[in-house]
Structures are given as C-alpha cells and as structure tokens.
C-alpha positions in Angstrom: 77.0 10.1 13.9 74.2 9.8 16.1 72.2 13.2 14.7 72.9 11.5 10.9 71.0 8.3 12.1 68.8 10.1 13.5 68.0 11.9 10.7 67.7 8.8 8.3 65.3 7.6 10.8 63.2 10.5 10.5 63.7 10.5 6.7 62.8 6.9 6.7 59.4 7.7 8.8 58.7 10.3 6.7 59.3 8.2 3.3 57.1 5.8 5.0 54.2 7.9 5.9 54.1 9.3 2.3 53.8 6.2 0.6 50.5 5.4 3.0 49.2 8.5 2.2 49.7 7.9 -1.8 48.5 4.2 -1.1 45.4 5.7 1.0 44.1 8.0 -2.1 44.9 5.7 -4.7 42.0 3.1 -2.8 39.6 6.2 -2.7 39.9 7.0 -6.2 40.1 3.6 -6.7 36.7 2.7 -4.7 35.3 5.8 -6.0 35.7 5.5 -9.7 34.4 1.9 -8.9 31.1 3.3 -7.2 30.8 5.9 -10.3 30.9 3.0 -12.4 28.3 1.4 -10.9 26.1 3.9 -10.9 27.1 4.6 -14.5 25.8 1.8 -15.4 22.8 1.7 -13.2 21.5 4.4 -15.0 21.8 3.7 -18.1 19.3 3.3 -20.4 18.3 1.6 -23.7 15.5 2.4 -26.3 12.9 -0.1 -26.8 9.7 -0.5 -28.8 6.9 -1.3 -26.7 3.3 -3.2 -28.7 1.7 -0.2 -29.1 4.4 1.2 -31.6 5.3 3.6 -28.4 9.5 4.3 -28.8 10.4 4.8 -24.7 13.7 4.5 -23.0 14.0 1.8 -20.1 16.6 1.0 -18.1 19.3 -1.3 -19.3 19.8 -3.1 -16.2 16.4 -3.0 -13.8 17.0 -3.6 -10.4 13.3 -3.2 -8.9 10.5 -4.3 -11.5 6.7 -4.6 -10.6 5.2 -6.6 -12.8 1.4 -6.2 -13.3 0.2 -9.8 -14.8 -0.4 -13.4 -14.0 3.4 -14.7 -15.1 5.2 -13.9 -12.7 6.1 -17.5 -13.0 8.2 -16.5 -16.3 10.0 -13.5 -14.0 11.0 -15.8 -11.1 12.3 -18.5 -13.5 14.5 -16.0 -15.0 15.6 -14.6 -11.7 14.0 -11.6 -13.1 14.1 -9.1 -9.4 10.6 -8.5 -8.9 9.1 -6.2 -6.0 5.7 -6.3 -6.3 3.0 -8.2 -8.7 -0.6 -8.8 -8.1 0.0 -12.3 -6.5 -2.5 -14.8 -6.8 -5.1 -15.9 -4.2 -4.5 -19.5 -4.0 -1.2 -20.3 -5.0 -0.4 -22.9 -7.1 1.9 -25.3 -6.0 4.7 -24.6 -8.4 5.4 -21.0 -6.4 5.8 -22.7 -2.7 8.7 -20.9 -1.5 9.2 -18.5 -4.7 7.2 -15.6 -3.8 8.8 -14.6 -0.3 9.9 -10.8 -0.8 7.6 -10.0 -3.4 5.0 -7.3 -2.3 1.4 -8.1 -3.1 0.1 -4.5 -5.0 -3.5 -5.5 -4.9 -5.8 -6.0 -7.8 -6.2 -3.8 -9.3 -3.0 -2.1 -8.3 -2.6 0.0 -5.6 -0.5 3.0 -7.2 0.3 3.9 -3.3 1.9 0.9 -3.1 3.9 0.8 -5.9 5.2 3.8 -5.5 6.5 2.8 -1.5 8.3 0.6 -3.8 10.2 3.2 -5.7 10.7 0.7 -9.1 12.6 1.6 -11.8 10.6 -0.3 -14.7 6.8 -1.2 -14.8 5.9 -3.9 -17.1 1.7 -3.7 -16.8 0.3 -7.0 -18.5 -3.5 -5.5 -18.0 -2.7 -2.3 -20.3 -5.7 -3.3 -22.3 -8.5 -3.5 -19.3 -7.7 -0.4 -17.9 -6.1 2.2 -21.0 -5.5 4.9 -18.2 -3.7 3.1 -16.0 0.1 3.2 -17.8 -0.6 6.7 -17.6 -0.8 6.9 -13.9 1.6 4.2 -13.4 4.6 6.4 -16.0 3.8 9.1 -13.4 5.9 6.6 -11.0 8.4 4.8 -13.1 8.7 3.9 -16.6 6.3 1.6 -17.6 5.7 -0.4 -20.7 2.7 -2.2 -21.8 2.9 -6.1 -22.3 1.4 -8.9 -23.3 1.1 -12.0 -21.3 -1.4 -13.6 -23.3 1.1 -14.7 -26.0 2.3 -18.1 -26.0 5.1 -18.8 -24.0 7.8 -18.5 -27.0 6.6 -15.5 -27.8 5.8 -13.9 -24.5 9.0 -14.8 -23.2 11.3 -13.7 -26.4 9.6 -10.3 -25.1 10.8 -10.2 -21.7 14.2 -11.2 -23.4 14.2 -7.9 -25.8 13.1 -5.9 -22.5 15.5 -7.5 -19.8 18.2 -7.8 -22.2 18.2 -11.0 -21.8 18.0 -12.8 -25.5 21.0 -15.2 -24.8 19.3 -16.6 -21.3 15.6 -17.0 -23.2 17.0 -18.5 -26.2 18.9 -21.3 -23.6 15.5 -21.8 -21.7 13.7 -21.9 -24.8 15.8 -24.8 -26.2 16.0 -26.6 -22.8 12.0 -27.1 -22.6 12.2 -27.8 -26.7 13.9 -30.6 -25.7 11.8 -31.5 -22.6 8.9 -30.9 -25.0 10.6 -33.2 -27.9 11.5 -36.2 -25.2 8.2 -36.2 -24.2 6.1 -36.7 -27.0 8.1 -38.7 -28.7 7.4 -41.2 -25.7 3.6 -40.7 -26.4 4.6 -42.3 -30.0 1.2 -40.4 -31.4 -0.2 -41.0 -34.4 0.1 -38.6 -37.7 -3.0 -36.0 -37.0 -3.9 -37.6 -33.4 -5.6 -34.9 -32.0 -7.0 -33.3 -28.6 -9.2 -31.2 -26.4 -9.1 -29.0 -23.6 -12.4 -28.1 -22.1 -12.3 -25.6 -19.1 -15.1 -25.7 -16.6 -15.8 -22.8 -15.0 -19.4 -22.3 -12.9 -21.9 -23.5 -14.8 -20.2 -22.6 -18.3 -17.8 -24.9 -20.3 -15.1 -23.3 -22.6 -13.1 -24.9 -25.6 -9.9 -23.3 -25.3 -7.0 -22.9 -27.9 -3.6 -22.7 -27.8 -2.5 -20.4 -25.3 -1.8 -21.7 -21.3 -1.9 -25.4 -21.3 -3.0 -25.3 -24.8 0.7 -23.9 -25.8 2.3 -27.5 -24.5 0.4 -30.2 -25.6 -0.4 -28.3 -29.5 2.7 -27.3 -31.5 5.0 -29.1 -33.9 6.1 -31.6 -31.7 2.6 -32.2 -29.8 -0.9 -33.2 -30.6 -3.0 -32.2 -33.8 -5.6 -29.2 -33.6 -9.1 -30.6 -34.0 -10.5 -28.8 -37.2 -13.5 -27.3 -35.1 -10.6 -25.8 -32.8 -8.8 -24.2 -35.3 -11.4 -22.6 -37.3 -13.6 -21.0 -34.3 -10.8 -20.2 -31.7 -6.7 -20.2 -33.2 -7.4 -18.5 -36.6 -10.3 -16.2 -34.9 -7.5 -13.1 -34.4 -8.1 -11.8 -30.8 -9.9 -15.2 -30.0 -8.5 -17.8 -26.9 -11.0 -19.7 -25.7 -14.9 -19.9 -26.7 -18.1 -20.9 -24.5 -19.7 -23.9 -25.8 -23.0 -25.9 -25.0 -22.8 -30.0 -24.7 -24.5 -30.2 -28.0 -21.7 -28.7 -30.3 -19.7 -31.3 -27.9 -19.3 -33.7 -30.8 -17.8 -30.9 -32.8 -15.4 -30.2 -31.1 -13.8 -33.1 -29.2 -10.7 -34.6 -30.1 -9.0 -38.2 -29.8 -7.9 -37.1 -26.5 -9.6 -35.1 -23.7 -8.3 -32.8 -21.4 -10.8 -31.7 -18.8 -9.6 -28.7 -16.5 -11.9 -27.6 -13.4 -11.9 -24.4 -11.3 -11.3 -25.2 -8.1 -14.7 -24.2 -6.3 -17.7 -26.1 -5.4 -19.9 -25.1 -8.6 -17.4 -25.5 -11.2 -16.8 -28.8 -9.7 -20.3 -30.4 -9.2 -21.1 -28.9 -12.9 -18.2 -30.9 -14.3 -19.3 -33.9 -12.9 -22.7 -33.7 -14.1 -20.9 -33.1 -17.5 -19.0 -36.3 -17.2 -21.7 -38.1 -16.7 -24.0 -36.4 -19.1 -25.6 -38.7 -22.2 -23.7 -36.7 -24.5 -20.5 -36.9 -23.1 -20.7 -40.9 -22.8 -20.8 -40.9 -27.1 -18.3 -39.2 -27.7 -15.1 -41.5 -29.1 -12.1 -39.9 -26.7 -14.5 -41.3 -23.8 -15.7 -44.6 -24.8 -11.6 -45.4 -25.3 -10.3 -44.2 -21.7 -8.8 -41.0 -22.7 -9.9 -38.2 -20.7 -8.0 -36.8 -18.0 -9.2 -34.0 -15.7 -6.6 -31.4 -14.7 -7.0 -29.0 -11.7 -7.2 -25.4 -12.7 -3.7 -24.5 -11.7 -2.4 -26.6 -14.4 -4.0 -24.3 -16.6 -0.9 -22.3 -17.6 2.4 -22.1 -19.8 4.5 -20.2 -17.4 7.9 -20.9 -17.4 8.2 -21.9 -13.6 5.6 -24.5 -14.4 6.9 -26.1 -17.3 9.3 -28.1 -15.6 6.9 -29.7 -13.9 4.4 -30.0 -16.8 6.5 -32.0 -18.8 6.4 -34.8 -16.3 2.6 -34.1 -15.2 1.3 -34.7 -18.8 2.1 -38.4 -18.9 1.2 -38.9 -15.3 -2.4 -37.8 -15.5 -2.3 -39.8 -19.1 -0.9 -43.0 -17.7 -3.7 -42.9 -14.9 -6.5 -43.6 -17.6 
C-alpha cells in the first residue's frame, strides 16, 4: 500500500513538473513570436513619392527621425519622435520645455552627428540649398527631401502621407479650422477688409505673402489680400516675400498693418525710424490705430504655435 502511494506521489510530481515545462515553452514561444512581431513590423516599409518625383521606400513606422528644417514645431505637435534637428538659437517661447532630448546637429548638419544617432528616416527641409547633401545624408539613412515652406495645410498633409499619419492631420487640421473660424468671426471684418505684414529685418523691409504668419490671418476665413500683394508676391510662383522701399509703401499697405521685427538692435532702431517716417504717418491703416508690431518669433505657421496664435492675434489687435 505504502510503495503504490508512493508511486502516485512520484507520478503526481512528475505530472506536475511536465505541465511547467509545457507552460515554460509555451511563454518563450509566446514572448518570442511577440518580439518577432515587433520587429516584423519595425521593419517594415512603405513606398512613397517624395517632391522630386523620386519613388523610395521609408519605413512604415519611424522610430528615430532627424529632421533638417525650421518646423520642428509641426514634429513635436504631432508627437512625431525626433532625435536630432538644427534647433534654433533663441528659442521662441512656444518650445519651453519641448525640445529636451532632441540633439542639436548643427547648421548646417553635422553628418558625424547624425550618424551617432543611427536614424531610420531623414526628412531634409534644406534639399534645395545644398543639392548634395541628401546624397550624403542616404549614405546614413533614408532620406527624403521636403518642403517646409508650404503653408501649414499643405506642409502638414505631407508629413501625414510620410508618417502615416492622415487620420491624426486631418483631426488637427479641423481643430485649428475651427480655432481659425471662432476667431475671425469675432473680428466681424468687413467684405474685402484687407492687411499687411511688413518684416523688418536690418536696414531692409519686406512685404511678405502668405506663408508663416501670413498663412493665419489670409485664407477663406481671414483677411483680404491687398491687390499689390497678390500680384507681386502669392501669384509670383516661387515668390514669398519681396524687399520694398517706403515709397512703394502706399502700394502696398492694407486696412490693417502687421509690423514684425527681428529681434536685434538694427532691425529694431530701423523699424522705429520707419514708424515714424513721413510716409508711414499717411498711410490710412496708421492714421485709424491699426498697426500692431509683432516680435519675430511670431513669424511662423507651425503647428506648436498655432494654439497660441489664435489667441495672440486679438491680443496685439485689441492693444491698438
């Protein structure tokens, strides 16, 4: 009797230490077929057009992009995961706490850097300033060529058809539609109320058109293009912004002003002599009260911005 329970015991044990076993490779396969998932779908990859016609296969899902270009804004916004960018200088306000882990790759790039930073997509936003550098920068990772100097709708639909991300642009482009919509609509304009930006830079003043700041305040729910505007600077393909002297001034001013000033001692002493100039005083936009100077960070259409644009614009308007 006692040998026979003895060996159910051991039968028992044995029974037992089997099923661990079974339940011991089930989790490996288990956690391994996981990890080859992953890594399945790490690597794959999607084709995709790029703007010079170029057919190039990307990664479907990037994990490490370095983005060459001043937007980074529109990357961070979209909790795009970017290792490296050119950072700016002074940064603006809007990126306070925003850029922490992102490496600074010089400009112009530092290849050496980038490479340390073993990306696995290159999006290089000054393709057209320097032709051989997506050459050099393919050697590291792939690397498309992009355009940052499209308005914001269009710019960011891009990163959309890269990332894979249509449904999450299409959202943020209807949220700040609305933001956009709300706004004006509290400005009550007029039918074919129109405005200005000047730029100031140094000693030279620019008209610009409808790209950075520009992109908010024209459109279909914003203000009116002065004619001038149009003609010399939106329908002039290639064309964002144009040097003018103060005697063309008249020309090109609209109902409203928008004065923006780079921030450095010149540019700033040159657009107060400008605001106090003769010709300046005659022009109608003045003589009413509507000019409003802008500092030069303001001077975008990024999409980390925006949020606070929207409730800038009728600040710096309700201070006139």
């Amino acid at each position: 009797m006692k040998k026979h329970r003895e060996k159910q015991i051991i039968l028992w044990v044995g029974s037992f230490l089997l099923l661990l076993i079974i339940s011991a490779c089930s989790t490996s396969n288990a956690n391994s077929n996981k990890s080859n998932e992953q890594e399945e779908e790490s690597e794959k990859t999607v084709q995709y057009t790029t703007i010079t016609g170029e057919q190039v296969e990307i990664p479907a899902d990037p994990k490490r992009v370095v983005y060459i270009g001043q937007t980074v804004g529109d990357f961070l916004a979209m909790d795009i995961p970017i290792v490296g960018n050119n950072l700016p200088k002074d940064s603006p306000s809007y990126y306070e706490g925003k850029l922490e882990g992102i490496v600074d790759i010089g400009n112009p790039a530092d290849l050496e850097t980038i490479l340390t930073l073993k990306p696995d997509l290159i999006i290089n936003g000054y393709y057209k300033a320097d032709p051989n550098l997506n050459e050099e920068l393919s050697k590291i990772a792939t690397t498309i060529p992009f355009n940052p100097a499209l308005p914001y709708t269009e710019r960011v639909k891009e990163m959309g058809n890269i990332l894979g991300k249509q449904e999450e642009v299409a959202q943020l482009l209807a949220k700040f539609e609305t933001k956009s919509k709300e706004m004006f609509d509290k400005f009550q304009l007029t039918e074919g109320e129109t405005v200005t930006v000047f730029y100031q830079l140094g000693k030279t003043l620019y008209v610009m058109g409808d790209r950075s700041l520009g992109a908010i305040i024209y459109g279909k729910n914003g203000f009116a293009v002065p004619p001038a505007v149009q003609k010399n600077i939106i329908d002039v393909e290639g064309v964002s912004f144009l040097e003018v002297s103060e005697e063309v001034l008249p020309e090109f001013a609209g109902d409203h002003l928008f004065v923006i000033v780079q921030e450095d001692s010149e540019s700033e002493a040159e657009a107060d002599r400008l605001l106090q100039s003769p010709i300046w005083g005659t022009l109608p936009a003045v003589k009413k009260g509507k000019v409003y100077v802008v500092p030069n960070e303001w001077n975008t259409d990024n999409l980390l911005a925006l949020e606070q644009l929207f409730q800038k614009l009728p600040e710096w308007m309700r201070k006139q």
